[in-house]
TIDOKOL-894690 format. One record per residue (C-alpha): residue in three letters; x, y, z. Coordinates in steps of 0.02 Angstrom, whole numbers, plus 50000, padded with zeros to 5 digits. Layout:
% residues N
@code = ALA; c1 = X; c2 = Y; c3 = Z
...
% end
This chain:
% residues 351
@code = UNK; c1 = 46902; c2 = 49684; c3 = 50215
@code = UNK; c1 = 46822; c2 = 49533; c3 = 50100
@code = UNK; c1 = 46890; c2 = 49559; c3 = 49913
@code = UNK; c1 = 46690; c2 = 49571; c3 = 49845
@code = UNK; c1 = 46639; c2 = 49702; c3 = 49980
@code = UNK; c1 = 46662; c2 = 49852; c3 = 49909
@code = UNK; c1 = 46560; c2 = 49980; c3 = 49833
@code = UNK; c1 = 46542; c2 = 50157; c3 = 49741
@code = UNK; c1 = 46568; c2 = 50237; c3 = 49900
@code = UNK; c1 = 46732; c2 = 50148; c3 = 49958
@code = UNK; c1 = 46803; c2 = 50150; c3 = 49788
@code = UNK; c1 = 46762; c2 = 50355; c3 = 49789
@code = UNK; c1 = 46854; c2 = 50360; c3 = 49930
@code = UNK; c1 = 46992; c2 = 50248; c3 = 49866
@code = UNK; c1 = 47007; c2 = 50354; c3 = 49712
@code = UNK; c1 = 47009; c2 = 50519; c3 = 49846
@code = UNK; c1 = 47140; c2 = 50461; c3 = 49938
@code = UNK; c1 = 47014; c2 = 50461; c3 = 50069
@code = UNK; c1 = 47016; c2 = 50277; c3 = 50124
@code = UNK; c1 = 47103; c2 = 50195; c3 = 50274
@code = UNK; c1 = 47264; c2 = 50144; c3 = 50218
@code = UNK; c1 = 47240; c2 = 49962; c3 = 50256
@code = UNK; c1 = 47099; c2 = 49948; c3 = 50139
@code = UNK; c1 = 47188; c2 = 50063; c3 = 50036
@code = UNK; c1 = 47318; c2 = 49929; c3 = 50011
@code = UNK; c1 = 47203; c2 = 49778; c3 = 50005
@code = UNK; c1 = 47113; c2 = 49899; c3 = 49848
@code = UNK; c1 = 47313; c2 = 49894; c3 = 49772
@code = UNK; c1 = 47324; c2 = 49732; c3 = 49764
@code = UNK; c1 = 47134; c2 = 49695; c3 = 49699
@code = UNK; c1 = 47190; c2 = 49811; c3 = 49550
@code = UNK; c1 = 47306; c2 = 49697; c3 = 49504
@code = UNK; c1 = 47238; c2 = 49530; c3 = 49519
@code = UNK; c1 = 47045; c2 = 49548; c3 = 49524
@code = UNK; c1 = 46980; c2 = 49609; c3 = 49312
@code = UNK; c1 = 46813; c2 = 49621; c3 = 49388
@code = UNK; c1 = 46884; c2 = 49742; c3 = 49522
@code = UNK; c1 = 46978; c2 = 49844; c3 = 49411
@code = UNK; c1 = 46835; c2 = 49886; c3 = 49272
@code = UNK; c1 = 46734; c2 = 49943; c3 = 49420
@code = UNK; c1 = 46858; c2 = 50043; c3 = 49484
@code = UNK; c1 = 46878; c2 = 50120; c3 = 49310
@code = UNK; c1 = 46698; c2 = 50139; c3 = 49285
@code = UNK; c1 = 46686; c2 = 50227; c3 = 49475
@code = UNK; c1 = 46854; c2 = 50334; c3 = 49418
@code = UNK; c1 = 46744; c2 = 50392; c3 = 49259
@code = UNK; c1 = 46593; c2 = 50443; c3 = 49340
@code = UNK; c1 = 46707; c2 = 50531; c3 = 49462
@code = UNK; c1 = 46781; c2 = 50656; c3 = 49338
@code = UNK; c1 = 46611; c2 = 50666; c3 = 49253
@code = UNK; c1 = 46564; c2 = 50732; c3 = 49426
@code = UNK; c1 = 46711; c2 = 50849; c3 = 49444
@code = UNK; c1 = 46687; c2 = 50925; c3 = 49255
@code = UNK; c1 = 46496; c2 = 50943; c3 = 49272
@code = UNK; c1 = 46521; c2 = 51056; c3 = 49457
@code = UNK; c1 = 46426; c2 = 50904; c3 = 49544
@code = UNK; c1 = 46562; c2 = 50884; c3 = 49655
@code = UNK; c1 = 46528; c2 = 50963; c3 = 49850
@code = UNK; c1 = 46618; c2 = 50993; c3 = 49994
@code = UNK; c1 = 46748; c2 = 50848; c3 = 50070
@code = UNK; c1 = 46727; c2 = 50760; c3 = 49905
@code = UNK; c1 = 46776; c2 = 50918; c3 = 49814
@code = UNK; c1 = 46935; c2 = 50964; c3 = 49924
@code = UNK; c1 = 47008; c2 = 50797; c3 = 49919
@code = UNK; c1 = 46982; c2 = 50760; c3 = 49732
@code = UNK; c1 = 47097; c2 = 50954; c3 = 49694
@code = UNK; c1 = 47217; c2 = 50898; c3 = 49831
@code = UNK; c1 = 47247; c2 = 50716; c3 = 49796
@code = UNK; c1 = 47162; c2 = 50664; c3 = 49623
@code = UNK; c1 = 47226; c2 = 50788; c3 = 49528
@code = UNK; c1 = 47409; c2 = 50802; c3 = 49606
@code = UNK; c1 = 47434; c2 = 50654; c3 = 49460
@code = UNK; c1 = 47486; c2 = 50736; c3 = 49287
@code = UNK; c1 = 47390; c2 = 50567; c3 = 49200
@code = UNK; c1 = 47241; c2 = 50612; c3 = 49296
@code = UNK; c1 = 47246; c2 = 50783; c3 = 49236
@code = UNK; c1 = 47231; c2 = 50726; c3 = 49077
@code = UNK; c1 = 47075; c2 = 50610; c3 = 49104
@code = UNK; c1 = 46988; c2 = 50786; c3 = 49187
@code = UNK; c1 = 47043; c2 = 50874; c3 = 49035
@code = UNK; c1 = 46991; c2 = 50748; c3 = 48902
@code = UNK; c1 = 46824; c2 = 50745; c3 = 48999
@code = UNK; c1 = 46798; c2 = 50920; c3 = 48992
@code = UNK; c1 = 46833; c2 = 50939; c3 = 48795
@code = UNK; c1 = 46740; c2 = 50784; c3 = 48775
@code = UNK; c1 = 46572; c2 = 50878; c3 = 48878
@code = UNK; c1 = 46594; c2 = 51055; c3 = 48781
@code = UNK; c1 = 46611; c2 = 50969; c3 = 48602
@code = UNK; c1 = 46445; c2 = 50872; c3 = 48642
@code = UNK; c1 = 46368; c2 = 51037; c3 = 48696
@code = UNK; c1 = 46448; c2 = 51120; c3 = 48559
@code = UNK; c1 = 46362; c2 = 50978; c3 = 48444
@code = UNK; c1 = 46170; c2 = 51013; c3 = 48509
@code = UNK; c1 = 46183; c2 = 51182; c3 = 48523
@code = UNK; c1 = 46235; c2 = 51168; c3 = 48342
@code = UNK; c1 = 46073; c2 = 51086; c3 = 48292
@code = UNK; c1 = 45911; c2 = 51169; c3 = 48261
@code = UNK; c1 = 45761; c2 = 51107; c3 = 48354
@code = UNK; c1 = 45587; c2 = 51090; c3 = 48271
@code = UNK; c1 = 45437; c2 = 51095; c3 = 48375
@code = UNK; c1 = 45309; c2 = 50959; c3 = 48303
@code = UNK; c1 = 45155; c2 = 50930; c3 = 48412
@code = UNK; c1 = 45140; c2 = 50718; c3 = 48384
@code = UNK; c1 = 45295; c2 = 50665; c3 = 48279
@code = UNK; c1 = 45271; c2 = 50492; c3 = 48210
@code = UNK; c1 = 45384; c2 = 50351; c3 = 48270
@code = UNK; c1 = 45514; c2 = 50300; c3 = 48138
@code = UNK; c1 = 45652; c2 = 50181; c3 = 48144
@code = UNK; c1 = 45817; c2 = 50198; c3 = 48045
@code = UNK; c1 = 45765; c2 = 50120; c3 = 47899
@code = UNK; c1 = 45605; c2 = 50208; c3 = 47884
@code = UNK; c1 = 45735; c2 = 50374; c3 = 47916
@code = UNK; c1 = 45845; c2 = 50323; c3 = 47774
@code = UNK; c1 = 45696; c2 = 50273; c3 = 47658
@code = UNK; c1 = 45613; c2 = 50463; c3 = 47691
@code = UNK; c1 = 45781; c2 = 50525; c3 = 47651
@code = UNK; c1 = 45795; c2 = 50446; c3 = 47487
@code = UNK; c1 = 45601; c2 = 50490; c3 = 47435
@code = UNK; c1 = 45645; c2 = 50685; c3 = 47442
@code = UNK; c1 = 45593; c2 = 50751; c3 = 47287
@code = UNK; c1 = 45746; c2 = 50861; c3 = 47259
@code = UNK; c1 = 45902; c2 = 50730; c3 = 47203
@code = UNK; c1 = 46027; c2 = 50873; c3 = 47294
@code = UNK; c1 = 45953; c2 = 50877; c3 = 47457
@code = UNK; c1 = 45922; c2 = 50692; c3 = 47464
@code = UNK; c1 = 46100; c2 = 50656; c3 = 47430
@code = UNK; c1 = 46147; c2 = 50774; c3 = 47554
@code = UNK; c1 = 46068; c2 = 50722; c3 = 47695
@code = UNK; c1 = 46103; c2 = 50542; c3 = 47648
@code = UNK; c1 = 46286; c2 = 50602; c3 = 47651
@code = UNK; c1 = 46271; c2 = 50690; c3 = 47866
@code = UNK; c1 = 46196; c2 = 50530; c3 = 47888
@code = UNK; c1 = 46334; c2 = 50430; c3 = 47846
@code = UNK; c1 = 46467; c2 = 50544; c3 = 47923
@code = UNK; c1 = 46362; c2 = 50528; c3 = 48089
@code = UNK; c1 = 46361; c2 = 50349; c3 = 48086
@code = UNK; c1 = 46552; c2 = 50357; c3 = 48054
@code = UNK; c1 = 46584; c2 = 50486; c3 = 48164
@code = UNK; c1 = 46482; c2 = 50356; c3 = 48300
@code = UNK; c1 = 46570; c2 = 50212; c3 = 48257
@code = UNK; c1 = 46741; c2 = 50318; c3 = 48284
@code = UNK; c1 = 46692; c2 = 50373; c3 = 48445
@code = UNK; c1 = 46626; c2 = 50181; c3 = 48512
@code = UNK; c1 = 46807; c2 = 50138; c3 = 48452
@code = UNK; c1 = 46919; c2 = 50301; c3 = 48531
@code = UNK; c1 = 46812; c2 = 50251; c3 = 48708
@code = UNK; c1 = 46862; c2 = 50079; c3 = 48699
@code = UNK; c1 = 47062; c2 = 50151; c3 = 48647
@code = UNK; c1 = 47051; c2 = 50280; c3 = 48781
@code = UNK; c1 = 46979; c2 = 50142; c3 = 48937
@code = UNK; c1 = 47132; c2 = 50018; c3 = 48878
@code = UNK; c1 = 47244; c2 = 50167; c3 = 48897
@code = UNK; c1 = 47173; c2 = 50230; c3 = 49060
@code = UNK; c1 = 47181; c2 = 50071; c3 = 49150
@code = UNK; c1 = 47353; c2 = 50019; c3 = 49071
@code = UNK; c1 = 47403; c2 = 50196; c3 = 49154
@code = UNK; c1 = 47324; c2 = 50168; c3 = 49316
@code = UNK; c1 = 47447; c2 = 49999; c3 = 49323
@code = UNK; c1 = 47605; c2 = 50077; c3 = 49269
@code = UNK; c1 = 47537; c2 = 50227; c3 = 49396
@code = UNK; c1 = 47525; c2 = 50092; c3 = 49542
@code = UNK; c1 = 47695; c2 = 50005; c3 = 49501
@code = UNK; c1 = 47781; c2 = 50196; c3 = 49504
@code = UNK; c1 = 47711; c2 = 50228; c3 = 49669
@code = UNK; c1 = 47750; c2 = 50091; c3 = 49734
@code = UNK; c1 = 47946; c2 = 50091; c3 = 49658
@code = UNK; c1 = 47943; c2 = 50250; c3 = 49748
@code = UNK; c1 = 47885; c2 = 50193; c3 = 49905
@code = UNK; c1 = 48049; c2 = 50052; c3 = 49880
@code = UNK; c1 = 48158; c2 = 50190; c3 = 49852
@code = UNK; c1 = 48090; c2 = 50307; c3 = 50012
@code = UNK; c1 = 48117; c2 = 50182; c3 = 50117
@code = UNK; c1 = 48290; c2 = 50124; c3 = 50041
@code = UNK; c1 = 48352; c2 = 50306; c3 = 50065
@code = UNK; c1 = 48303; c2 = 50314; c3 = 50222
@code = UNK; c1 = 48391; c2 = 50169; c3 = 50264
@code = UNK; c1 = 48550; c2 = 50246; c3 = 50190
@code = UNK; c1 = 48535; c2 = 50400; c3 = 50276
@code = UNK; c1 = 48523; c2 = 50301; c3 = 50428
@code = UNK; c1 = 48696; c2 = 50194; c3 = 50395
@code = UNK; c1 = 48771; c2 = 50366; c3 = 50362
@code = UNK; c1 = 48736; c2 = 50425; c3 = 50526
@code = UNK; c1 = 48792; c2 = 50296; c3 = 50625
@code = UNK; c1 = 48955; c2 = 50284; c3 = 50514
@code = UNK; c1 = 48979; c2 = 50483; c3 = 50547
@code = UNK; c1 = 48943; c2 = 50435; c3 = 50736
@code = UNK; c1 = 49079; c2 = 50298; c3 = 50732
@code = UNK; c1 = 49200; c2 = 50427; c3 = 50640
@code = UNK; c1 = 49195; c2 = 50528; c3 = 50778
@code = UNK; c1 = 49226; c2 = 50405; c3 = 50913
@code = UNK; c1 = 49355; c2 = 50335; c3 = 50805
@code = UNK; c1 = 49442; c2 = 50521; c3 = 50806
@code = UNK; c1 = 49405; c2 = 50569; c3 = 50995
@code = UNK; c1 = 49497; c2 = 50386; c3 = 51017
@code = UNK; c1 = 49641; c2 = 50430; c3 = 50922
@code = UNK; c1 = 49654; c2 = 50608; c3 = 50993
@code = UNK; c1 = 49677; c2 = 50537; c3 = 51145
@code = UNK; c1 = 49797; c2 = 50408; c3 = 51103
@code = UNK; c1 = 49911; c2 = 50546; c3 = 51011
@code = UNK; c1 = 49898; c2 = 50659; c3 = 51189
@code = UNK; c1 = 49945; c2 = 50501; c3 = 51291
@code = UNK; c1 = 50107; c2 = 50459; c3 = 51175
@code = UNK; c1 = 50145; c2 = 50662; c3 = 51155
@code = UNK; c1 = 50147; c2 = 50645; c3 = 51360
@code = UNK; c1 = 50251; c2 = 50483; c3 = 51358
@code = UNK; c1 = 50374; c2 = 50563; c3 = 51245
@code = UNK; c1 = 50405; c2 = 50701; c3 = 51336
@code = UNK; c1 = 50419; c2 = 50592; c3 = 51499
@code = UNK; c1 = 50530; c2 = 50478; c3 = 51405
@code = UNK; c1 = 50657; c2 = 50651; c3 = 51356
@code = UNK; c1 = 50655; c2 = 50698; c3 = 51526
@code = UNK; c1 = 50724; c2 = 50527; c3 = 51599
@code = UNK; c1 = 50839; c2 = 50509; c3 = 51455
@code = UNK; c1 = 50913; c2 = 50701; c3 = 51513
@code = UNK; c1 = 50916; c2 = 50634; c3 = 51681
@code = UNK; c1 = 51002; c2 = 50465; c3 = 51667
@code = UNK; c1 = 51120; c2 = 50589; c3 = 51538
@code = UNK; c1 = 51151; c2 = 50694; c3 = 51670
@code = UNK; c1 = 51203; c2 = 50561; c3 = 51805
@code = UNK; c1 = 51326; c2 = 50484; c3 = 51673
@code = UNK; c1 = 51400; c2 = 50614; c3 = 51652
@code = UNK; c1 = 51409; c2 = 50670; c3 = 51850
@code = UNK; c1 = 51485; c2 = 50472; c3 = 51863
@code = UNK; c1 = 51611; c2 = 50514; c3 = 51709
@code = UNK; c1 = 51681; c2 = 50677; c3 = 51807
@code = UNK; c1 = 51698; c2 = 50582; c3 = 51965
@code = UNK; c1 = 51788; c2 = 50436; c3 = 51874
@code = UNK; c1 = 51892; c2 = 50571; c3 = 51797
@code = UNK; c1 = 51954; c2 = 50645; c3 = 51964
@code = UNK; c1 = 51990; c2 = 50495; c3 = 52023
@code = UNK; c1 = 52077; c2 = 50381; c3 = 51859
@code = UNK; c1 = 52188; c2 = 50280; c3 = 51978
@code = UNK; c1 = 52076; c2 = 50233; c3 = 52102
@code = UNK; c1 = 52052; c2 = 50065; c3 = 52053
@code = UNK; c1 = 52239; c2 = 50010; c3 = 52025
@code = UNK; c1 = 52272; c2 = 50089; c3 = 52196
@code = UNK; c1 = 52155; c2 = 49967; c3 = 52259
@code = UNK; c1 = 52188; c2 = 49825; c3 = 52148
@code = UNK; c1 = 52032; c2 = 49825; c3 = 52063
@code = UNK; c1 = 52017; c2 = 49785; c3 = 51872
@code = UNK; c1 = 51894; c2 = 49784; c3 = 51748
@code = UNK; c1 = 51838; c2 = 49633; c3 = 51663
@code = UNK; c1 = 51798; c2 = 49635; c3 = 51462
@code = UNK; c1 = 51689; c2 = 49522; c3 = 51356
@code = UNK; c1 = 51625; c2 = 49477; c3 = 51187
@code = UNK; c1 = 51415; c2 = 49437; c3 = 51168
@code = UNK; c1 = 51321; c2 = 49406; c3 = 51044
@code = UNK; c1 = 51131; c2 = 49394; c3 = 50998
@code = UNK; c1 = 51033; c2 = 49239; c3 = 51057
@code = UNK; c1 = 50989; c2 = 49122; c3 = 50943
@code = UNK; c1 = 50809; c2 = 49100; c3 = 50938
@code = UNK; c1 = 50753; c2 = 48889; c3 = 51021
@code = UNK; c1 = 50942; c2 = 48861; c3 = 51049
@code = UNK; c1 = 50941; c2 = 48877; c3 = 51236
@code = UNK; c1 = 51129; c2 = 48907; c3 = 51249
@code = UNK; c1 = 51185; c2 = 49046; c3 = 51366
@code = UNK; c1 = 51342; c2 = 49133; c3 = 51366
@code = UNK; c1 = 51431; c2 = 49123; c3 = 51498
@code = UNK; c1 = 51557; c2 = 49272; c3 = 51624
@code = UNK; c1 = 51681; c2 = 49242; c3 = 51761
@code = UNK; c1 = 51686; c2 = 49394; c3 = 51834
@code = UNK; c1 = 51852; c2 = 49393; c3 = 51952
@code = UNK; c1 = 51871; c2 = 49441; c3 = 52119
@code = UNK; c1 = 51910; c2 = 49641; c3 = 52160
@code = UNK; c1 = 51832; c2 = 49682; c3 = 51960
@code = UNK; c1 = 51771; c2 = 49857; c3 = 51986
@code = UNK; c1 = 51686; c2 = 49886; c3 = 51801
@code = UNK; c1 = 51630; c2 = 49758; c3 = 51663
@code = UNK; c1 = 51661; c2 = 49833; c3 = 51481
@code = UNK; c1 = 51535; c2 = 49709; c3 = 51346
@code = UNK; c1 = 51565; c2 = 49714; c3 = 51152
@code = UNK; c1 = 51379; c2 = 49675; c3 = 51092
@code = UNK; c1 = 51387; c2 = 49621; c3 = 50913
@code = UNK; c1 = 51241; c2 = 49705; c3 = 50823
@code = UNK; c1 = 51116; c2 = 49603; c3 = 50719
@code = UNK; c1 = 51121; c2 = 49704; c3 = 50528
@code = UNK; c1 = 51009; c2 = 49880; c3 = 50549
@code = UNK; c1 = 51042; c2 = 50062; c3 = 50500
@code = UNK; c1 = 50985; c2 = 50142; c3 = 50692
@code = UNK; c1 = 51058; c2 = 50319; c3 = 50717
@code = UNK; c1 = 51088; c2 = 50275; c3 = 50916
@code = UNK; c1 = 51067; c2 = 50109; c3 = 51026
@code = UNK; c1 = 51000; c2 = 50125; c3 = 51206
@code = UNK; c1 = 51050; c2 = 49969; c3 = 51341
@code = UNK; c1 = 50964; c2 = 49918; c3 = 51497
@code = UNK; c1 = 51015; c2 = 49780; c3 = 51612
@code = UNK; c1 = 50892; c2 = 49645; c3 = 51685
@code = UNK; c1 = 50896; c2 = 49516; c3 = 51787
@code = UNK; c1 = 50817; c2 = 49349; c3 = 51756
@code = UNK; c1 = 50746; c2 = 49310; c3 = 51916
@code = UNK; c1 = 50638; c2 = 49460; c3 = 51946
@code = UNK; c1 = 50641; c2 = 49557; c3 = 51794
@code = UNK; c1 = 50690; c2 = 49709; c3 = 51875
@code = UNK; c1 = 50807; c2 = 49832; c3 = 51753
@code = UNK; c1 = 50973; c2 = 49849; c3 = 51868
@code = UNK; c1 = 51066; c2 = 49979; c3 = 51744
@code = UNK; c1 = 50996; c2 = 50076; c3 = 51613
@code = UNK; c1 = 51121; c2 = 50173; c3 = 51456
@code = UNK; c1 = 51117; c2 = 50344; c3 = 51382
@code = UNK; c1 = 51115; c2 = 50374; c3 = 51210
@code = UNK; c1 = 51246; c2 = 50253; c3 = 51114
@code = UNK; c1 = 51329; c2 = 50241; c3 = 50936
@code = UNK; c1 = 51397; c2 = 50092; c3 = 50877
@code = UNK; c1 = 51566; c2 = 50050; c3 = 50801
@code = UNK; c1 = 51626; c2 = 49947; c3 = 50651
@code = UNK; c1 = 51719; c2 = 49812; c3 = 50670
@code = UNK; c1 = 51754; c2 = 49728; c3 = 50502
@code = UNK; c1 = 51573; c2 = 49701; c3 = 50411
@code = UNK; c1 = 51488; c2 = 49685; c3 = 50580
@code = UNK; c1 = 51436; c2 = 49830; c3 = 50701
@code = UNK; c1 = 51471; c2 = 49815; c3 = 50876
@code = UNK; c1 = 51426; c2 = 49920; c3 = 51039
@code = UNK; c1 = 51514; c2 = 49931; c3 = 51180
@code = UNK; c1 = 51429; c2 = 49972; c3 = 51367
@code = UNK; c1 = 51506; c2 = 49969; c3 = 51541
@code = UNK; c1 = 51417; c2 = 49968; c3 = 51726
@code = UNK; c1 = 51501; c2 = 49911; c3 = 51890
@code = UNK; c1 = 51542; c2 = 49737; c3 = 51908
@code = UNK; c1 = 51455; c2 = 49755; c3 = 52095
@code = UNK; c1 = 51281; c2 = 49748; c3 = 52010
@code = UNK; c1 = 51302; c2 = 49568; c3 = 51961
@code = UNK; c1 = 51312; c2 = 49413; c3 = 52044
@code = UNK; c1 = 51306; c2 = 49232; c3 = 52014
@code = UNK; c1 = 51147; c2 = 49241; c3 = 51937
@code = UNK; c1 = 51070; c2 = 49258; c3 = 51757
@code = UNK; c1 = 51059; c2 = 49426; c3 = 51657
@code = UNK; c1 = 50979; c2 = 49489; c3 = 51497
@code = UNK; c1 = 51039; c2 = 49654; c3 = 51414
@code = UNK; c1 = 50925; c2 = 49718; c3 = 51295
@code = UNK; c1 = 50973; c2 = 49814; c3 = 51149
@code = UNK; c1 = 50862; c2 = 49944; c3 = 51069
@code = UNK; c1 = 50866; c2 = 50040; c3 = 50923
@code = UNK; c1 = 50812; c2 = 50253; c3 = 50906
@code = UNK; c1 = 50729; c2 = 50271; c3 = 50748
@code = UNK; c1 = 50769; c2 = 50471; c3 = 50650
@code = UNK; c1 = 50587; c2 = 50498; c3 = 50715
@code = UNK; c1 = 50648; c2 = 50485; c3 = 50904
@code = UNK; c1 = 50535; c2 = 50310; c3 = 50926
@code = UNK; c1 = 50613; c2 = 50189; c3 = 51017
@code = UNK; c1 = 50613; c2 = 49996; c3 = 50956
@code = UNK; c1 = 50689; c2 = 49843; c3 = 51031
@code = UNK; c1 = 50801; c2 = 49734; c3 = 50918
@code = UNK; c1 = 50911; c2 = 49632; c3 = 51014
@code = UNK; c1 = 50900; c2 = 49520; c3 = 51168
@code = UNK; c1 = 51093; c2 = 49456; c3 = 51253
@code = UNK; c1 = 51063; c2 = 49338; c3 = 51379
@code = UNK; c1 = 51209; c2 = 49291; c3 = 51503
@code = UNK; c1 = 51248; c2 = 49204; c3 = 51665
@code = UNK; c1 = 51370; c2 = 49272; c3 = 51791
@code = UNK; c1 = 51503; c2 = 49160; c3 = 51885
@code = UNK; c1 = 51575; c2 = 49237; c3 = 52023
% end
C-alpha cells in the first residue's frame, strides 16, 4: 500500500481493528513518521466516537468498535468525554428559550453588543452585557480545552502504539523462553535416563566384580589347604622358592629390574614397596609384556610396614614365568569398595 492512499474508510477500519494486518502495520509506522497521516487519523478517530455516542454506528462497524475500540481504557475515556461533551451541549439548548419571530433582521456582533447597551433599563443592559462576555469566555475556553484535549489524544495514541508494540517484544521474548525451557527439561531427562543407566551398568559390574573376587578367594584358599597337606613337598623334591625386592617404576627412566629365577624354584615370594597412600587393601595381577594377557591374579591384600615405607608381599608359582618381561600391577580398594590402580612394577625374568 502507497503511504498517500488511504482514506476514511481504511482508516475506520484501521481504528476497528478491522484492517489486514499488513496494512495495519504499514498504518503503525505512518503514525509515527507521516504529521499529515496522523491528524487525519485523529480527525477519522473523532468522528468515529461521535458516531458511536450519537447511535449512528450499525452492524459490523458497531460489533467491532465494542470488541476492539473500546477494549483500550484511553479510548474509553475519549467515548466518555464525547458523551458528556454531547449531553452538556444538549443540556445548553434545551436550556435556552426559543422566540418565534416571523423575519428577524440580520445583525452582526457589534450591532448585538450596541442593541445591548441601548436597553433602556441600566440593570438589564449590564446583565446581558455580562452572559455575553461569559459566553465569549466560556468559547474561547472551549477552542483552547479542544486544542489541550487533541495534543493529549494523539500524544496517547503514541505512547498507546509504543506499549503495544513493547508488548508484542515481550510475547515473543517469552515465548522464546518457554521454548529454551523445554528443550533444557528435554535434555534433563536424557541426561537422567543416561545416568540411570550408567549407575545399573556399574551396580551390575560390581556385583560381577564380588563374585570373581569370592571365586579367586575361594581357589586361594583351596591352593592354601593343599599346600598345607603337603608342607614338605618341595624340599622332598628339591625345589625352593626364590624371594625379591621391587619397587615402583620411575616414570621416562626405562630401567627394568631384573630376576634370576633358579632352576627347580617352585614359588616366587615379591616385597613390592608401596608408593605413600592410606588404601584399606591392595589387589595384584600379573601380566606379561608380550601379549598383555593377566597370568595370575591376588585376593584381597594388606600391606606391612617396614620402617616409614609400606610394603606388600605376593607369591605365585615360579612355573608361570619365563625368560620374558612382566608387569605386576598394584591397585588400591578405596572404603567405598572402588577399585583404583596406583602402581605399575615392571620386571624381566632370567631363567
Amino acid at each position: 500500500m502507497n503511504t498517500k492512499t488511504y482514506n476514511t474508510e481504511n482508516l475506520t477500519a484501521y481504528l476497528l481493528g478491522a484492517l489486514p494486518e499488513a496494512d495495519a502495520e504499514i498504518f503503525d509506522e505512518l503514525s509515527f513518521t507521516d504529521d499529515g497521516f496522523a491528524g487525519e487519523l485523529s480527525a477519522a478517530e473523532k468522528e468515529l466516537v461521535d458516531s458511536y455516542v450519537s447511535g449512528e454506528l450499525k452492524g459490523e462497524n458497531l460489533k467491532n468498535f465494542e470488541s476492539f475500540y473500546l477494549a483500550s481504557p484511553l479510548r474509553r475515556e475519549k467515548v466518555e468525554f464525547a458523551r458528556n461533551f454531547q449531553a452538556f451541549a444538549a443540556k445548553e439548548m434545551a436550556d435556552k428559550p426559543v422566540a418565534v419571530v416571523e423575519s428577524p433582521p440580520k445583525h452582526g456582533l457589534a450591532q448585538i453588543l450596541s442593541n445591548v447597551f441601548l436597553i433602556r433599563r441600566p440593570f438589564l443592559q449590564w446583565g446581558l452585557a455580562f452572559a455575553a462576555l461569559v459566553f465569549m469566555i466560556l468559547g474561547v475556553w472551549l477552542l483552547r480545552e479542544n486544542v489541550r484535549l487533541g495534543s493529549e489524544i494523539s500524544e496517547s495514541q503514541r505512547e498507546r502504539d509504543e506499549l503495544l508494540k513493547r508488548e508484542s517484544e515481550l510475547q515473543e521474548r517469552e515465548k522464546q523462553l518457554q521454548a529454551e525451557l523445554a528443550n533444557r527439561q528435554t535434555a534433563n531427562s536424557e541426561t537422567e535416563k543416561e545416568l540411570a543407566k550408567i549407575r545399573e551398568e556399574r551396580a551390575k559390574l560390581e556385583q560381577e566384580l564380588k563374585i570373581r573376587q569370592s571365586q579367586q578367594q575361594q581357589r586361594l584358599t583351596e591352593q592354601r589347604a593343599e599346600n598345607q597337606r603337603t608342607p614338605n613337598a618341595p624340599e622332598k623334591r628339591g625345589l625352593s622358592i626364590a624371594s625379591f625386592i621391587l619397587t615402583p617404576a620411575l616414570r621416562g627412566s626405562g630401567q627394568l629390574q631384573s630376576v634370576s629365577i633358579p632352576p627347580k624354584t617352585a614359588a616366587v615370594a615379591l616385597r613390592l614397596e608401596l608408593e605413600p597412600n592410606d588404601y584399606a587393601a591392595y589387589r595384584v595381577v600379573l601380566k606379561n609384556q608380550s601379549g598383555d594377557r593377566i597370568l595370575w591374579r591376588s585376593g584381597k591384600l594388606k600391606s606391612k610396614s617396614s620402617g616409614a615405607n609400606k610394603v606388600l608381599s605376593v607369591g605365585f608359582p615360579a612355573a608361570l614365568l619365563k625368560t620374558e618381561i612382566y608387569s605386576l600391577e598394584v591397585s588400591g580398594l578405596t572404603a567405598t569398595g572402588a577399585v583404583e590402580i596406583i602402581s605399575d612394577y615392571p620386571f624381566r625374568v632370567v631363567r
